[in-house]
C-alpha positions in Angstrom: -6.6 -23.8 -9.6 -3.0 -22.7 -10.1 -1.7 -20.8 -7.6 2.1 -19.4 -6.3 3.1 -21.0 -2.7 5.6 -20.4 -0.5 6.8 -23.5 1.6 9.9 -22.6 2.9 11.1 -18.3 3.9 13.8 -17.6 1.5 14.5 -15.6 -1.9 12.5 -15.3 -4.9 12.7 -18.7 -6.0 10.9 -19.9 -2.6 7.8 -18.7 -5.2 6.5 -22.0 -6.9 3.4 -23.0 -8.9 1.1 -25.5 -7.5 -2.3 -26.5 -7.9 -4.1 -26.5 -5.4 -8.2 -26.9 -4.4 -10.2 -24.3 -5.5 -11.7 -22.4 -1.9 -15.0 -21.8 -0.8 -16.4 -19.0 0.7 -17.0 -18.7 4.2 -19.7 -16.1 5.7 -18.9 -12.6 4.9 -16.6 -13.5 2.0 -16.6 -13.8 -1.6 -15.0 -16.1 -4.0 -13.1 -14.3 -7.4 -11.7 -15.3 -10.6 -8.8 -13.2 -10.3 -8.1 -10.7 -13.0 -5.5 -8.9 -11.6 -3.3 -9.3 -8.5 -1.3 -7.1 -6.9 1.9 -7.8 -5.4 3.4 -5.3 -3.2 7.3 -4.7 -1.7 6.2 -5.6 1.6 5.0 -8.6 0.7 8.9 -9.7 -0.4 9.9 -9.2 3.2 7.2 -11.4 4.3 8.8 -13.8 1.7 12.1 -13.1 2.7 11.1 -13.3 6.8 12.3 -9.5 7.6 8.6 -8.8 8.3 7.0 -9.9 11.1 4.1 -11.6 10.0 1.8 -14.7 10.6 2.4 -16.6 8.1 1.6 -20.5 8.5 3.3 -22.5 5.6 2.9 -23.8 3.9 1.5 -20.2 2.0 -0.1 -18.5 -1.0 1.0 -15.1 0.2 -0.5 -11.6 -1.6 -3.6 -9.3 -0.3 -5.0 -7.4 -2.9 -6.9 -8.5 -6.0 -9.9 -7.5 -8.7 -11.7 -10.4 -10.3 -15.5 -11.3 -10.8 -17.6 -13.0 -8.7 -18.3 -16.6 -8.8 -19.4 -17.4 -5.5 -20.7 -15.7 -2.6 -20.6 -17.1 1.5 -23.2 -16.4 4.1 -24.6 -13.2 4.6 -23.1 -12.2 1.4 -26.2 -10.3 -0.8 -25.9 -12.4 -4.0 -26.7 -9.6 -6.6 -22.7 -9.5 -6.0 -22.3 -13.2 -7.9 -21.3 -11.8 -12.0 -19.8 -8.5 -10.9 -16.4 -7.2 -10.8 -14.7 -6.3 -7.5 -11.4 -5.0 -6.1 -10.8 -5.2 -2.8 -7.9 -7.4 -0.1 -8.2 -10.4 1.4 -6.9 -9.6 4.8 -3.2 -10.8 4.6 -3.2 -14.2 2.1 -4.5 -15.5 -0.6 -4.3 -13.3 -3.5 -1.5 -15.2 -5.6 -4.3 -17.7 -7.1 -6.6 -18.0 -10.4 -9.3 -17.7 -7.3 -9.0 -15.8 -3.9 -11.3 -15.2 -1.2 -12.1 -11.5 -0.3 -14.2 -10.1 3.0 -17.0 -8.4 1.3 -16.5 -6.0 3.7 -13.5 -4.8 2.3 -13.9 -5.1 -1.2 -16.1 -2.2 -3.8 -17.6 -3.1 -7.3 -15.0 -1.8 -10.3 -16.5 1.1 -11.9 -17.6 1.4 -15.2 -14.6 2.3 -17.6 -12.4 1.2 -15.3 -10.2 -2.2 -16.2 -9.7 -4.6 -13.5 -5.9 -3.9 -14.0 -6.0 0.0 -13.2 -8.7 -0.8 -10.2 -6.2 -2.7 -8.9 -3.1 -0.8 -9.1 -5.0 2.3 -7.5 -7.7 0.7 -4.9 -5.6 -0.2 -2.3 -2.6 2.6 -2.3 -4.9 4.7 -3.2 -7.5 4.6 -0.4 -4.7 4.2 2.5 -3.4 7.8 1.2 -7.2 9.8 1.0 -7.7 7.9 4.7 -3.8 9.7 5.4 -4.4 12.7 4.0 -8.2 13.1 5.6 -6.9 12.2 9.3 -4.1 15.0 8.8 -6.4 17.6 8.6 -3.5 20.4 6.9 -4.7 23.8 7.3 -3.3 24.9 4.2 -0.3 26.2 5.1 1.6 23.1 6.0 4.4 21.7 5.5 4.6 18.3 4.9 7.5 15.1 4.6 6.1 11.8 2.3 8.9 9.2 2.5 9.2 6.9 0.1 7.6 9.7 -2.5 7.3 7.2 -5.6 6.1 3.9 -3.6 2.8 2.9 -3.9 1.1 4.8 -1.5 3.8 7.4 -1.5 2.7 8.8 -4.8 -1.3 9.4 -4.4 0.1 11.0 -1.1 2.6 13.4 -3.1 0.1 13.6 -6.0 -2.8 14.9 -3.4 -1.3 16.4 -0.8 -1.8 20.0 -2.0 -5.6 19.3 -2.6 -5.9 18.4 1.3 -3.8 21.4 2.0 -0.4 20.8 2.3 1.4 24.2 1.4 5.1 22.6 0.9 5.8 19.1 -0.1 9.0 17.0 0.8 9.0 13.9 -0.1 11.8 10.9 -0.4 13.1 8.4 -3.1 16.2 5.9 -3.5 17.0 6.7 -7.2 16.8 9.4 -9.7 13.9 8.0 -11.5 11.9 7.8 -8.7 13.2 11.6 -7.5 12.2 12.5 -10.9 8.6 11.4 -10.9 8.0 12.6 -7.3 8.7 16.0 -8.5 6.5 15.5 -11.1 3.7 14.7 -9.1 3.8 17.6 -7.6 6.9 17.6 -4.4 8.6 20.9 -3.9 11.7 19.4 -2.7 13.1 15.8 -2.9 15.1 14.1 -0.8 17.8 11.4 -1.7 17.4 8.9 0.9 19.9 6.3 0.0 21.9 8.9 2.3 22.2 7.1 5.5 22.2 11.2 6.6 19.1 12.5 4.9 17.3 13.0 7.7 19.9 15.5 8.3 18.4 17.5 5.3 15.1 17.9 6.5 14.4 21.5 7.3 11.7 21.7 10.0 8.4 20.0 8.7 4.8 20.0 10.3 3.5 16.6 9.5 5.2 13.3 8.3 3.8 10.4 6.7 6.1 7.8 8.0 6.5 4.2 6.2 10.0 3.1 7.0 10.0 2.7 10.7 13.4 1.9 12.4 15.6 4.9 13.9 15.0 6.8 10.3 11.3 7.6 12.4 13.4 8.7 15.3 15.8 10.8 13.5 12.9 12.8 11.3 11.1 13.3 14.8 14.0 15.9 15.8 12.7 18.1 12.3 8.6 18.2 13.6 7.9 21.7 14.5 7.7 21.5 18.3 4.1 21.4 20.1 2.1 21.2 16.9 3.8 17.8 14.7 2.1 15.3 13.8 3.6 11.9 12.5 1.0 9.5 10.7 2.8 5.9 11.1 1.7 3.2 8.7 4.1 1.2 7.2 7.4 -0.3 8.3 9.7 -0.9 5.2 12.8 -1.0 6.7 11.0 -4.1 8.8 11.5 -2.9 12.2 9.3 -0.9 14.4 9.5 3.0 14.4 12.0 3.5 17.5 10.1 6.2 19.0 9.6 6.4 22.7 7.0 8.1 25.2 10.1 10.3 25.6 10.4 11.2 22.8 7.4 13.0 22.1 7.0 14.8 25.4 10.5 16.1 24.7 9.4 17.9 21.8 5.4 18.0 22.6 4.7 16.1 19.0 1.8 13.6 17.9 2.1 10.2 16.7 -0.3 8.7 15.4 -0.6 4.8 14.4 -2.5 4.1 11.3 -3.2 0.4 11.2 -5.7 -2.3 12.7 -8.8 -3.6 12.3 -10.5 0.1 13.0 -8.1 1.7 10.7 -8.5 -0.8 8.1 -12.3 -0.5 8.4 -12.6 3.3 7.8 -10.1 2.7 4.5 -12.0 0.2 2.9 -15.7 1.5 3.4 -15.0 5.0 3.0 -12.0 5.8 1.3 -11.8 2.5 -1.3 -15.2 3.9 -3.2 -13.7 7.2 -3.2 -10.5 6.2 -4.8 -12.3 4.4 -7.2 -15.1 7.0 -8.2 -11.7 9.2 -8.6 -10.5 6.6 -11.2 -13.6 6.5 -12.9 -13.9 10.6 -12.6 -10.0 11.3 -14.2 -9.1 13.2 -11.1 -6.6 10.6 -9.9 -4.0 7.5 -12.0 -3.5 4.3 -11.8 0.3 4.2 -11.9 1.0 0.5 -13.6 5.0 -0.1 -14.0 4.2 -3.4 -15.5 1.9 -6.9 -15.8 3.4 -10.5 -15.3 1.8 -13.8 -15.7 0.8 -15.3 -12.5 4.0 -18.0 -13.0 6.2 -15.0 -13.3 5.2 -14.0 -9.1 8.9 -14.6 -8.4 10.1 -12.4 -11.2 7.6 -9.4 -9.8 9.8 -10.0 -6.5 12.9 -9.6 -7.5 11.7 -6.5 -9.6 10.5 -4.9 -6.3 13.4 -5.8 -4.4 15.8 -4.4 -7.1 13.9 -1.1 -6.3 14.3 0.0 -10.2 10.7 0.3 -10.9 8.5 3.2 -11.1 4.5 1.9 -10.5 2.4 -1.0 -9.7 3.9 -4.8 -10.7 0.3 -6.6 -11.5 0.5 -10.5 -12.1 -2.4 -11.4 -14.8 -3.5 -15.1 -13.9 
């Protein structure tokens, strides 16, 4: 099978076509043809080596994917084999004309629905219903998304109010991106290519926080003291939020880590389906910038990395 490895941390041209053994399935897995893979910005820094991350290389790096079945492991119920699934493969794998998925953590494509758009929403999409269902807003909230128009940003903008958010803030790097944030719904937005933004921030009762670094510790001083909450999942900056115990009791906040294997359980058999049966429904987008051929992965890096685009870069094996 072709498939894009990484052999050596570096740039975008570290990305090189290979073929390579087509996998088996081991119990509790699957085995796609790949239809659609996504490729996400923090899988550039695992690339580049700013994220901390596992990675044994040789590598063929990428996590999310929709394809058919072809072949099913132990303990897999084999009425899956012909049918179309989206899912993530746990951290590699994905870059590949076949990739091995847990079954666990995959759900069958709707009827309607392409492979493409399953893709581009599944993943995003279900980390931001399980975001917006652990906030519990009481309506009259109000509430900071940074990174607005990123993947996950944008189902959170997009739904916040439906979960009950009463005032929306959210954050982007250019005016496209401030643009569509406001269209999907943000009451104000934020430049954050200020170093200062944080500075901006009027007090705010819950933030969903993705970048990490001292930007988490400088948008702690804005939660509204006793009740704030912050939701930490993501790290784009590529360091750690630097939040202490200290911190919080100086101000009486909540944060709240969203990631590991408990986390990424209650996404994926709860809140993948949903995103999906949303799809199928019209009540939420797929948000697809654009589609590359598999051979083109390091192309959909330096896309990513030049910040400039507005949805989901797909590679089409």
């Amino acid at each position: 099978m072709r498939a894009i490895v990484l052999s050596e941390k570096g740039g975008p041209e570290r990305l090189e076509v290979a073929d390579l053994p087509q996998p088996s399935p081991g119990a509790g897995q699957v085995l796609i043809r790949t239809q659609a893979i996504g490729v996400s910005y923090a899988e550039t820094q695992i690339r580049a080596g700013t994220l901390p991350f596992p990675l044994p290389l040789p590598a063929v790096i990428g996590a999310e994917a929709a394809g058919e079945v072809v072949e099913v492991g132990e303990g897999v119920d084999t009425k899956l084999l012909g049918s179309t699934l989206v899912g993530v493969t746990g951290g590699l794998g994905s870059y590949a004309e076949y990739a091995l998925l847990p079954a666990a953590m995959t759900a069958p494509v709707p009827d309607g629905v392409s492979p493409v758009d399953a893709l581009a929403a599944a993943a995003p999409g279900a980390i931001a219903l399980a975001l917006l269902r652990k906030a519990r807003l009481d309506g009259g909230e109000t509430v900071l998304v940074e990174a607005g128009s990123s993947s996950v940003g944008t189902y959170l903008v997009e739904h916040a109010k439906e979960f009950g958010a009463g005032r929306v803030i959210a954050t982007a790097g250019t005016a496209a991106k401030r643009d569509r944030a406001a269209l999907m719904g943000a009451d104000l937005v934020i430049d954050h290519s200020s170093p200062d933004w944080p500075g901006e921030l009027p007090d705010v009762d819950v933030v969903f926080e993705s970048v990490g670094g001292t930007v988490a510790r400088r948008v702690l001083d804005h939660l509204t003291p006793g009740t704030g909450r912050m939701f930490y999942y993501g790290m784009l900056s590529g360091e750690p939020a630097a939040v202490t115990a200290a911190d919080l009791m100086e101000r009486g906040v909540t944060v709240i880590g969203c990631s590991g294997p408990g986390w990424a359980g209650e996404v994926f058999a709860t809140h993948l389906p949903a995103i999906l049966d949303r799809l199928a429904a019209g009540t939420s987008r797929a948000y697809v910038d654009r589609t590359l051929r598999l051979e083109e992965a390091a192309q959909a890096h330096r896309l990513l990395e030049s910040r400039a685009v507005t949805g989901r870069v797909l590679l089409l094996p």
